[in-house]
N, CA, C and O of each residue as an XYZ file, in Angstrom:
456
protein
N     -36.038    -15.791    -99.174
C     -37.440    -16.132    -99.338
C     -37.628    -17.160   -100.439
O     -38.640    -17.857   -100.362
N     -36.885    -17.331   -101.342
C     -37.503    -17.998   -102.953
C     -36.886    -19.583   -102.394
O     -37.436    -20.637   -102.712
N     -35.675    -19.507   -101.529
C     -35.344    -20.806   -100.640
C     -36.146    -21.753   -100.284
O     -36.033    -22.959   -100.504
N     -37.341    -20.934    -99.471
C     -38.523    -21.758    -98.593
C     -39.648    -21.787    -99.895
O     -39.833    -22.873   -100.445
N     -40.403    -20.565   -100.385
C     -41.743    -20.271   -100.564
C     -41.150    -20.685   -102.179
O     -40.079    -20.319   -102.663
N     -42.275    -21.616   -102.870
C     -41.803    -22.584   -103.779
C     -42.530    -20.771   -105.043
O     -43.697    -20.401   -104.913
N     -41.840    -20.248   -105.751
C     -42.277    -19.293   -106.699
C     -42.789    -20.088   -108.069
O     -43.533    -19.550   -108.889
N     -42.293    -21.422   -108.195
C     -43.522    -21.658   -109.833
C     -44.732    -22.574   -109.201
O     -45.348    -23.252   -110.024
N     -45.111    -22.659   -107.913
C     -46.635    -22.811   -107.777
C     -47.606    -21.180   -107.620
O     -47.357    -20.212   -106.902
N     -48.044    -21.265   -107.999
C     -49.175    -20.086   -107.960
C     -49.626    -19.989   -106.409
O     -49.790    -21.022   -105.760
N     -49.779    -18.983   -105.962
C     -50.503    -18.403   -104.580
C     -48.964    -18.642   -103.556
O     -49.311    -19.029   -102.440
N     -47.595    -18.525   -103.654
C     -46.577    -18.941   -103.408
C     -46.547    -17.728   -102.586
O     -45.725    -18.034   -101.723
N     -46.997    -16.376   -102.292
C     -46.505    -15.514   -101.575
C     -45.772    -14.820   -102.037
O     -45.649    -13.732   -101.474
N     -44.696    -15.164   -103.611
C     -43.830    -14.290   -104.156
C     -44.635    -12.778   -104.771
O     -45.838    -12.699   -105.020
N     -43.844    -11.903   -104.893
C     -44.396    -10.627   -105.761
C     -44.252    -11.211   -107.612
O     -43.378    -11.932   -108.094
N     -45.204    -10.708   -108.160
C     -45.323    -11.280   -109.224
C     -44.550    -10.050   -110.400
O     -44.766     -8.889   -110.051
N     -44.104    -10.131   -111.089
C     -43.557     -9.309   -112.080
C     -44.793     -8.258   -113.040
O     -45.694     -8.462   -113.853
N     -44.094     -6.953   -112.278
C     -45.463     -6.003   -113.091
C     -45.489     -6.085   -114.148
O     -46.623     -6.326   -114.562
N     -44.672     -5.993   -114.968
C     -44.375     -5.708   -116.567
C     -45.242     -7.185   -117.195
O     -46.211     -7.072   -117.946
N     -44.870     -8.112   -116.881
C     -45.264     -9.456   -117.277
C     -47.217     -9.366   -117.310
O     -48.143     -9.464   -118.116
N     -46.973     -9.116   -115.839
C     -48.639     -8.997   -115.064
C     -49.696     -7.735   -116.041
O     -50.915     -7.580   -116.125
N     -48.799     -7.190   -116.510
C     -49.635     -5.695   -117.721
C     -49.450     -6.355   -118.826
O     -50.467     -6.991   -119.105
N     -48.760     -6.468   -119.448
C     -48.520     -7.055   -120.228
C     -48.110     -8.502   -121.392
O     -48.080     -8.826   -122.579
N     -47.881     -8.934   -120.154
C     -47.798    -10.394   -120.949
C     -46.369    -10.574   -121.584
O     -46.181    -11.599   -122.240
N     -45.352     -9.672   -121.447
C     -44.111     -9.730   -121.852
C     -43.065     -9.682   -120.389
O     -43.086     -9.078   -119.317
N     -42.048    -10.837   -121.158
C     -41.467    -11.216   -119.916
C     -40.176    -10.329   -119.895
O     -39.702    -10.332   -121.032
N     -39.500     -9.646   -119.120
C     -38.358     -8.655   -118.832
C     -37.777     -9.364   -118.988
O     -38.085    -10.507   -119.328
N     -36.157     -8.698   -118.687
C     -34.759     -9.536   -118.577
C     -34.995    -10.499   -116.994
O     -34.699    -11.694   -117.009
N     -35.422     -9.991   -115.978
C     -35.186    -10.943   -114.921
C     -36.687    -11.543   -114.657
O     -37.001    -11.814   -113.498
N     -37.461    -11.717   -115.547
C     -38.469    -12.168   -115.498
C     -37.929    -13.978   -115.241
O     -37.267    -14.598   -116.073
N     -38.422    -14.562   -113.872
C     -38.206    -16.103   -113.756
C     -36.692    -16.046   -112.980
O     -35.916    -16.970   -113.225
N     -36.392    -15.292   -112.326
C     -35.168    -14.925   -111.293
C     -35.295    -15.615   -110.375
O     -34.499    -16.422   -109.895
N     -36.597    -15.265   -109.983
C     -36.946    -15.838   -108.548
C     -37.335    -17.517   -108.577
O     -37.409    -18.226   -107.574
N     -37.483    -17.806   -109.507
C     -37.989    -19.341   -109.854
C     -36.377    -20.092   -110.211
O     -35.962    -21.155   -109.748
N     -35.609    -19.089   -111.247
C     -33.841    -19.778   -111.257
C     -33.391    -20.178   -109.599
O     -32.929    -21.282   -109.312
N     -33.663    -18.842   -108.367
C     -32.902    -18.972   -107.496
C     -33.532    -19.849   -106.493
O     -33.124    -20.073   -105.353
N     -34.432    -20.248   -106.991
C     -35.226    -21.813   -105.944
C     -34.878    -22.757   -106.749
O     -34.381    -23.707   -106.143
N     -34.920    -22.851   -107.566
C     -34.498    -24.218   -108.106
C     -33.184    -24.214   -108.039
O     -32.725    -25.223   -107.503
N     -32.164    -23.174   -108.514
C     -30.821    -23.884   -108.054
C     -30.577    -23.983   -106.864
O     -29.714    -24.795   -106.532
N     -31.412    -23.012   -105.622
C     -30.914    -23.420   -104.134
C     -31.636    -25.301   -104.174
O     -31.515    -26.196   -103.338
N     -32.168    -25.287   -105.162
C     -32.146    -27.046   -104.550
C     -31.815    -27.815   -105.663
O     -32.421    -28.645   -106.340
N     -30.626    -27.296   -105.681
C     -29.967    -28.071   -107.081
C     -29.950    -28.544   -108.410
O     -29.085    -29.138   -109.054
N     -31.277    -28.091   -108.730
C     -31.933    -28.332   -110.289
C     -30.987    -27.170   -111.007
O     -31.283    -26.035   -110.636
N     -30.078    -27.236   -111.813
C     -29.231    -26.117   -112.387
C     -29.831    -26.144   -113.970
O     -29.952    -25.196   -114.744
N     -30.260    -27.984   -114.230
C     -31.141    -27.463   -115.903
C     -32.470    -26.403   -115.549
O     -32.873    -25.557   -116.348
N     -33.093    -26.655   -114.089
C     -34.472    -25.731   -114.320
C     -34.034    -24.221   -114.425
O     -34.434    -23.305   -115.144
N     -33.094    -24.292   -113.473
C     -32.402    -23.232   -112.651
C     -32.175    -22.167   -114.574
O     -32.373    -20.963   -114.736
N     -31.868    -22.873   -115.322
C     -30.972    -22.433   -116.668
C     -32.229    -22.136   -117.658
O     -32.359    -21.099   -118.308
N     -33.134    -23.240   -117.653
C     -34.189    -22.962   -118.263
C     -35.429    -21.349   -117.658
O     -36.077    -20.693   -118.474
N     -35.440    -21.145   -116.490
C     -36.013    -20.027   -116.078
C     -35.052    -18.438   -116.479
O     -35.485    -17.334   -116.809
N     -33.969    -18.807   -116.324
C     -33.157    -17.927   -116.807
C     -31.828    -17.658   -117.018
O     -31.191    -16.940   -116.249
N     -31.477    -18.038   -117.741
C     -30.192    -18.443   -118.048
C     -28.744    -16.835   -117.615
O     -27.754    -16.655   -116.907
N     -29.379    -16.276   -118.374
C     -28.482    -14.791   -118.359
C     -28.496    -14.377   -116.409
O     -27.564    -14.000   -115.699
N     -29.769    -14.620   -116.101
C     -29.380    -14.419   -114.782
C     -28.449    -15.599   -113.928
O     -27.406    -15.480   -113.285
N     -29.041    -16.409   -114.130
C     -27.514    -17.835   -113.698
C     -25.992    -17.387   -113.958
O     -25.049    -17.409   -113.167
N     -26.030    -16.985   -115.266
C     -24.451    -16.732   -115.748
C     -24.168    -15.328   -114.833
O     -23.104    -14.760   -115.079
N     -25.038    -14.731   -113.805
C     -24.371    -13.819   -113.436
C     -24.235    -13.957   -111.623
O     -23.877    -13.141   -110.774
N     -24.582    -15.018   -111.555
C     -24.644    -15.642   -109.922
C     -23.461    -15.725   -109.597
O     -23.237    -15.252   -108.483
N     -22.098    -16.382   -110.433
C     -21.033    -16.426   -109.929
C     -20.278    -15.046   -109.530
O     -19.398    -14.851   -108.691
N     -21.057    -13.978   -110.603
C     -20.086    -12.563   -109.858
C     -21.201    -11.735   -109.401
O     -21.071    -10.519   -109.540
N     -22.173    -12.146   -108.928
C     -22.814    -11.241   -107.730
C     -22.622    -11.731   -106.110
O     -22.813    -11.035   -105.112
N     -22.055    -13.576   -106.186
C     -21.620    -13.906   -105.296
C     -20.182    -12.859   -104.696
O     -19.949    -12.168   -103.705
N     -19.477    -13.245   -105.941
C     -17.902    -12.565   -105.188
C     -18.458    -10.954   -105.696
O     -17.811    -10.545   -106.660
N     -19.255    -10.246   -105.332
C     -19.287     -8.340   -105.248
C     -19.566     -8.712   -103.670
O     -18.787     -8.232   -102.846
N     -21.153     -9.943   -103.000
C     -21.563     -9.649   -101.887
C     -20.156     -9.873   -101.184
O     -19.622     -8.934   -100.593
N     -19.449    -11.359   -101.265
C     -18.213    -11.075   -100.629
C     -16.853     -9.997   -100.514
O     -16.189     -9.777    -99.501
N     -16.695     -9.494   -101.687
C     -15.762     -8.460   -101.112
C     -16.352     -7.361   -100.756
O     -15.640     -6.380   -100.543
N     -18.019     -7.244   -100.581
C     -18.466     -6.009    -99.770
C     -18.743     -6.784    -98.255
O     -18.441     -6.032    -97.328
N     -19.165     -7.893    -97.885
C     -19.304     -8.253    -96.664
C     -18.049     -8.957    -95.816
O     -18.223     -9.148    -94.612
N     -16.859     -9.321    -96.400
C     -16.081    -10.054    -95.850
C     -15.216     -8.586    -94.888
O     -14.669     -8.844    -93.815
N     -15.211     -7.277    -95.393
C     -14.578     -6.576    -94.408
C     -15.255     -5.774    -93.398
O     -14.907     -4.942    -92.560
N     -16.359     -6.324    -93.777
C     -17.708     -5.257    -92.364
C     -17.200     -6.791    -91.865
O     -16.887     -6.316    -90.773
N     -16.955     -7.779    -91.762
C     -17.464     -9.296    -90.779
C     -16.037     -9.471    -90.226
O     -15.782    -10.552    -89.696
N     -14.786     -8.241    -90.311
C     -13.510     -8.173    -89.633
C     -12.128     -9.061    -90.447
O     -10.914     -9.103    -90.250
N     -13.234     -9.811    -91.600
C     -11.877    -10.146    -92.907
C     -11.461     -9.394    -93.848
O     -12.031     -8.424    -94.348
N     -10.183     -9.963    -94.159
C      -9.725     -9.089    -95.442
C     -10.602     -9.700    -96.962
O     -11.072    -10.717    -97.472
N     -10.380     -8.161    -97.191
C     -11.292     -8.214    -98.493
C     -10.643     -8.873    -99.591
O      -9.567     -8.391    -99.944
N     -11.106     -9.940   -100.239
C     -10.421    -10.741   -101.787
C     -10.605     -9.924   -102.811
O     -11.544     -9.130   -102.761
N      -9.821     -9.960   -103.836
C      -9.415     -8.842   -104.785
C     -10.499     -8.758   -106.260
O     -11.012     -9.503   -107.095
N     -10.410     -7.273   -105.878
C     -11.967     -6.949   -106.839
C     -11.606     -6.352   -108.094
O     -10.700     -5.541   -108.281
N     -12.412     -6.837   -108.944
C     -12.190     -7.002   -110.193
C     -13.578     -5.718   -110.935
O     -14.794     -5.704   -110.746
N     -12.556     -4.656   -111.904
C     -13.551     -3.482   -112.534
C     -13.627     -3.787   -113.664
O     -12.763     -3.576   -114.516
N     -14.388     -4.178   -113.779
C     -14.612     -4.603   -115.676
C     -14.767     -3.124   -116.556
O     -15.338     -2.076   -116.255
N     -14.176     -3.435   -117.490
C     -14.096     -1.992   -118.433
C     -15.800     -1.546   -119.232
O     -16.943     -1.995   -119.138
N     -15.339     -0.781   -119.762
C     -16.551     -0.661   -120.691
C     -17.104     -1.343   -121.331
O     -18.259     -1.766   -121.280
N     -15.698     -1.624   -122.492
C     -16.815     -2.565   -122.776
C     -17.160     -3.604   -122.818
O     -17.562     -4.126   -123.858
N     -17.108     -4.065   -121.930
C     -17.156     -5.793   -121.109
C     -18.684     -4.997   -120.490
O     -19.840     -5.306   -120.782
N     -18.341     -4.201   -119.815
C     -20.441     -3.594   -119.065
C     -21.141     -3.351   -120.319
O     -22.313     -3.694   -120.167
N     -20.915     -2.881   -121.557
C     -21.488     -2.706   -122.669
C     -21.486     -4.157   -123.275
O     -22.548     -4.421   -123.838
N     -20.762     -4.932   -123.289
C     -21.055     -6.295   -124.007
C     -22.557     -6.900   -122.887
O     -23.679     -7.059   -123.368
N     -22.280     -7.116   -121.616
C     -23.088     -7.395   -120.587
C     -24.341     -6.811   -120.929
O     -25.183     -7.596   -121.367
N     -24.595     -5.845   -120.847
C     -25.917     -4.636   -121.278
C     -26.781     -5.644   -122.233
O     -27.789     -6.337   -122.089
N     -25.650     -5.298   -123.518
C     -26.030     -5.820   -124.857
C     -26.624     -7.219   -124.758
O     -27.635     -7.407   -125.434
N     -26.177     -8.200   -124.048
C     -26.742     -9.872   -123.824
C     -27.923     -9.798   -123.277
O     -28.897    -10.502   -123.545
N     -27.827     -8.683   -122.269
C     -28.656     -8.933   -121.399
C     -30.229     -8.211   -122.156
O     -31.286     -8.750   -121.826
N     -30.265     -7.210   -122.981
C     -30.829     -6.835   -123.860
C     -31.247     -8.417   -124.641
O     -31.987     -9.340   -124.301
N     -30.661     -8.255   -125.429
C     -30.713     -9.543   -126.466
C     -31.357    -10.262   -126.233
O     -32.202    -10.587   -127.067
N     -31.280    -11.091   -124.572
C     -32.244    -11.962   -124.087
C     -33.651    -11.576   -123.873
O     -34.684    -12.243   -123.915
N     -33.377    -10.036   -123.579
C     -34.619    -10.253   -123.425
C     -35.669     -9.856   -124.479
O     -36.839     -9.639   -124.165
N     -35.195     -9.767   -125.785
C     -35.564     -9.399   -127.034
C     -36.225    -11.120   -127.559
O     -37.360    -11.355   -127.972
N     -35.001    -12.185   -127.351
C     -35.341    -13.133   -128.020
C     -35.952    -14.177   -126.954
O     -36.175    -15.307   -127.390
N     -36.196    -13.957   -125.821
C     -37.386    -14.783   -124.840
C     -38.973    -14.393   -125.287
O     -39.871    -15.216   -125.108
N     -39.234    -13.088   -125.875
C     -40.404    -13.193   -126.172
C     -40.672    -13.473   -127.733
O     -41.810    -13.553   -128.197
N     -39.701    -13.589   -128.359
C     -40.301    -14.075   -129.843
C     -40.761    -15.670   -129.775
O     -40.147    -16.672   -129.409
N     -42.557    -15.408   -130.455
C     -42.817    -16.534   -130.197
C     -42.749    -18.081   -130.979
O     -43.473    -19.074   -130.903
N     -41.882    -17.860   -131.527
C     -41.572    -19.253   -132.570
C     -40.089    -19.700   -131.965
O     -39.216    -19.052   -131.388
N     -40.207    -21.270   -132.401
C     -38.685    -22.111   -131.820
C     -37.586    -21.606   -132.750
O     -37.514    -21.460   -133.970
N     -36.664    -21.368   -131.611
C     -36.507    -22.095   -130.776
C     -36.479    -20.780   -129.525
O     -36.338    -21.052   -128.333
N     -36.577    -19.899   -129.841
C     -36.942    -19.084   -128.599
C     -37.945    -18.629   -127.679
O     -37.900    -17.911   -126.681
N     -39.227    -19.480   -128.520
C     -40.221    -20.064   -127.296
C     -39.549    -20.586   -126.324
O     -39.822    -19.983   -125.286
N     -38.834    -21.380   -126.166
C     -38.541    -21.972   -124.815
C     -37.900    -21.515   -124.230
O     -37.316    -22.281   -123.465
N     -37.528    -20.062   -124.124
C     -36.381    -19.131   -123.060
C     -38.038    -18.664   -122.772
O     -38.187    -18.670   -121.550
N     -39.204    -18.303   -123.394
C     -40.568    -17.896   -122.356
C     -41.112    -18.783   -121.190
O     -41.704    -19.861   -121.227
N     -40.687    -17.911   -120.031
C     -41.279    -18.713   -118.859
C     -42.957    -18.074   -118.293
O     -43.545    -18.625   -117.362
């Protein structure tokens, strides 16, 4: 959907983020849907500027959908990788972080607020 229906014009058809919409504070995947239209059309600075932490995690949600869909589609599955603790606890922690320092409102972390 975020492919076709453009999400940073207003009246776009997208679902709008509750937390944001109550509040006025933007979550961790707040601007997801605006990263994954702009990089499906190649803008990777907008794509980075809407949300960066979610970009850095496109390359391994790509390879989870593939080694869960490549053996329902009759291929062999490419080799999957379990990240330890605390590599998911470092992850957590960033992903926290960001979204601690997107809403503080002075530079330079005004500009991670979308």
């Amino acid at each position: 959907m975020a492919a076709i229906a453009d999400p940073t014009q207003p009246g776009s058809g997208l679902p709008v983020c509750p937390l944001k919409t109550l509040t006025g504070i933007d979550c961790p995947i707040c601007g997801s849907a605006r990263m994954l239209h702009t990089l499906l059309h190649g803008d990777l600075a907008s794509a980075a500027r809407y949300n960066a932490v979610t970009l850095l995690m496109v390359p391994v949600l790509l390879w989870a959908w593939l080694v869960w869909s490549l053996p329902r589609l009759g291929f062999r599955a490419p080799p999957t990788w379990r990240p330890s603790g605390r590599v998911l606890r470092f992850g957590l922690g960033l992903w926290l972080l960001f979204a601690v320092l997107r809403n503080l409102p002075w530079a330079p972390f005004s500009a991670l607020h979308v």
